[in-house]
C-alpha positions as a Markdown table, in Angstrom:
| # | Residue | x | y | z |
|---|---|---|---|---|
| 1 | Unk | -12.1 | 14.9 | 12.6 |
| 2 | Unk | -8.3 | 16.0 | 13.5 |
| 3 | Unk | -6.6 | 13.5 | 11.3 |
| 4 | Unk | -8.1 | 11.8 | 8.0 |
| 5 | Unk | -6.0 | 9.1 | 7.8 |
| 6 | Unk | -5.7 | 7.8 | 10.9 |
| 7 | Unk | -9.9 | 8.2 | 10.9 |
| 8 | Unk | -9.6 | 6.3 | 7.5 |
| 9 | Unk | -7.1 | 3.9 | 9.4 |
| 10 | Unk | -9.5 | 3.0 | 12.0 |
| 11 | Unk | -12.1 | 2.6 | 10.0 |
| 12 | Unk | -10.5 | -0.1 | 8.4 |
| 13 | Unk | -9.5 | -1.8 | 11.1 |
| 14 | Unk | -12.5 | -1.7 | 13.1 |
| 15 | Unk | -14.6 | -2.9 | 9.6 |
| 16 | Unk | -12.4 | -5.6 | 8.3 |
| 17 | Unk | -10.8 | -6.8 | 11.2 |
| 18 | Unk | -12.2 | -6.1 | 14.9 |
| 19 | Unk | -16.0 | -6.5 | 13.8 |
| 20 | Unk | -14.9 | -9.4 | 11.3 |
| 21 | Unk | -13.6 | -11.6 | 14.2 |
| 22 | Unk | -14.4 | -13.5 | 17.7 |
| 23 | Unk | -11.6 | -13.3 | 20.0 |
| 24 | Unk | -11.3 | -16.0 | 22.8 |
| 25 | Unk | -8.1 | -14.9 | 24.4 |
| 26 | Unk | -5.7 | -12.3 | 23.9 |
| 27 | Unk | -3.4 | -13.9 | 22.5 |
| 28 | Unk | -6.1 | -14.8 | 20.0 |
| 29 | Unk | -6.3 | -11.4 | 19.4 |
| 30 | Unk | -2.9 | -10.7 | 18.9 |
| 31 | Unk | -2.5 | -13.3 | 16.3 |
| 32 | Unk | -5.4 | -11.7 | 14.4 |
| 33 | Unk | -4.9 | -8.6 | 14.2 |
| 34 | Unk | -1.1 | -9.5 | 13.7 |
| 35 | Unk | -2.2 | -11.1 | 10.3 |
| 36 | Unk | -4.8 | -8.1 | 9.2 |
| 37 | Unk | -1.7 | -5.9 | 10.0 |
| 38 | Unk | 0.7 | -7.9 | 7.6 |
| 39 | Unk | -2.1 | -8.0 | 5.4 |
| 40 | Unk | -2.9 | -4.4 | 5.3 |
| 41 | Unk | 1.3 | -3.5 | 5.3 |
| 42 | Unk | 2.3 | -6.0 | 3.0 |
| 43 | Unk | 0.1 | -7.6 | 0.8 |
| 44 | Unk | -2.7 | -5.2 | 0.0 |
| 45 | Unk | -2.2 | -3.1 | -3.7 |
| 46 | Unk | -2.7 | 0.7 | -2.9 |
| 47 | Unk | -3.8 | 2.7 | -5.9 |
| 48 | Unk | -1.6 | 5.5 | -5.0 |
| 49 | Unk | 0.8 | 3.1 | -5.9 |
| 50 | Unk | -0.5 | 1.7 | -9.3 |
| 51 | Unk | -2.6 | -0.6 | -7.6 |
| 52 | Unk | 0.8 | -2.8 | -6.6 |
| 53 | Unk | 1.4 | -3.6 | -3.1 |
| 54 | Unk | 4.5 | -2.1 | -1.6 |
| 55 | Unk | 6.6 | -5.2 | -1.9 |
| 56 | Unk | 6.2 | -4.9 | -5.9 |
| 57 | Unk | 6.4 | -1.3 | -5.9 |
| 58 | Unk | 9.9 | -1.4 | -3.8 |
| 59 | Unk | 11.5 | -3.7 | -6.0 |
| 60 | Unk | 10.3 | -1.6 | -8.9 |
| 61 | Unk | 11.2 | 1.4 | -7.5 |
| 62 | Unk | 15.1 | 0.0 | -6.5 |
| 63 | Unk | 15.2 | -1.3 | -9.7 |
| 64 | Unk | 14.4 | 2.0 | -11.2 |
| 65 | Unk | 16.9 | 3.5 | -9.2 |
| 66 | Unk | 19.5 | 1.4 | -10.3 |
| 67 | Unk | 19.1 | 1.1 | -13.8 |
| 68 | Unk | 17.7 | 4.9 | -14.8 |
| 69 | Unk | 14.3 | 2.9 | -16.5 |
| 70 | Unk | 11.0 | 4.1 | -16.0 |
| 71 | Unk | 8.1 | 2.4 | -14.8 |
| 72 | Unk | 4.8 | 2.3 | -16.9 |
| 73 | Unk | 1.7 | 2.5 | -14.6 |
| 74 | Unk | -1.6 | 2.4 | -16.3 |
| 75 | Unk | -4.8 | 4.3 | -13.9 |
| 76 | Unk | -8.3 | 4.5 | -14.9 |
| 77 | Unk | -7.1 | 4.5 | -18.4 |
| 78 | Unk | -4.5 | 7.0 | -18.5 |
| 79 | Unk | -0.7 | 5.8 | -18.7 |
| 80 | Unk | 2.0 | 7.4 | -16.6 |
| 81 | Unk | 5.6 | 6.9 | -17.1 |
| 82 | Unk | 7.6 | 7.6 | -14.1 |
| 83 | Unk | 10.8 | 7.8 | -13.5 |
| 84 | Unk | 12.5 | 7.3 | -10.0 |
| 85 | Unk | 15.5 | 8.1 | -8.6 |
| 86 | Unk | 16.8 | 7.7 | -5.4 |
| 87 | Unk | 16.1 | 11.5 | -4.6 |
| 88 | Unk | 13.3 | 12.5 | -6.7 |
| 89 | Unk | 10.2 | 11.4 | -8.9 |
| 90 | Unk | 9.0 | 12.3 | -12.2 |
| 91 | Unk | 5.7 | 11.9 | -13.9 |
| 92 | Unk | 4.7 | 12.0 | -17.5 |
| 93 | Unk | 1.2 | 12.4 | -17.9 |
| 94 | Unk | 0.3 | 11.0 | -21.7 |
């Protein structure tokens, strides 16, 4: 394995996307796999993020930016504060 998360990636793909679907026609495809990749861009929470997806987690972290506030993100029971600027991060582990 070269590259984990593009093998990670792949996986992904292939599991939830090309194996969950018929295609008839390529441009069946294309509509597909253009709504798995919104989907997996847009919509899906990431728990790297604090389980949010990346639309909340931009508006949070513009927000933050903006006004100095930190976010509270709670993971597996432990609460972080963070505080984000536009050129660094902070974390509070309590």
């Amino acid at each position: 394995m070269q590259n984990g998360q593009v093998e990670r990636f792949n996986g992904r793909f292939r599991d939830e996307c090309l194996n969950a679907n018929w295609f008839r026609n390529m441009a069946d495809a294309r509509q597909k796999i253009g709504y798995w990749h919104n989907e997996y861009n847009c919509d899906r929470p990431y728990t790297s993020r604090g389980y949010r997806t990346p639309n909340e987690f931009t508006a949070i972290l513009r927000s933050s930016s903006i006004t100095g506030r930190k976010s509270r993100q709670v993971n597996n029971g432990k609460t972080r504060f963070v505080t984000i600027s536009a050129t660094h991060q902070q974390v509070m582990d309590q």
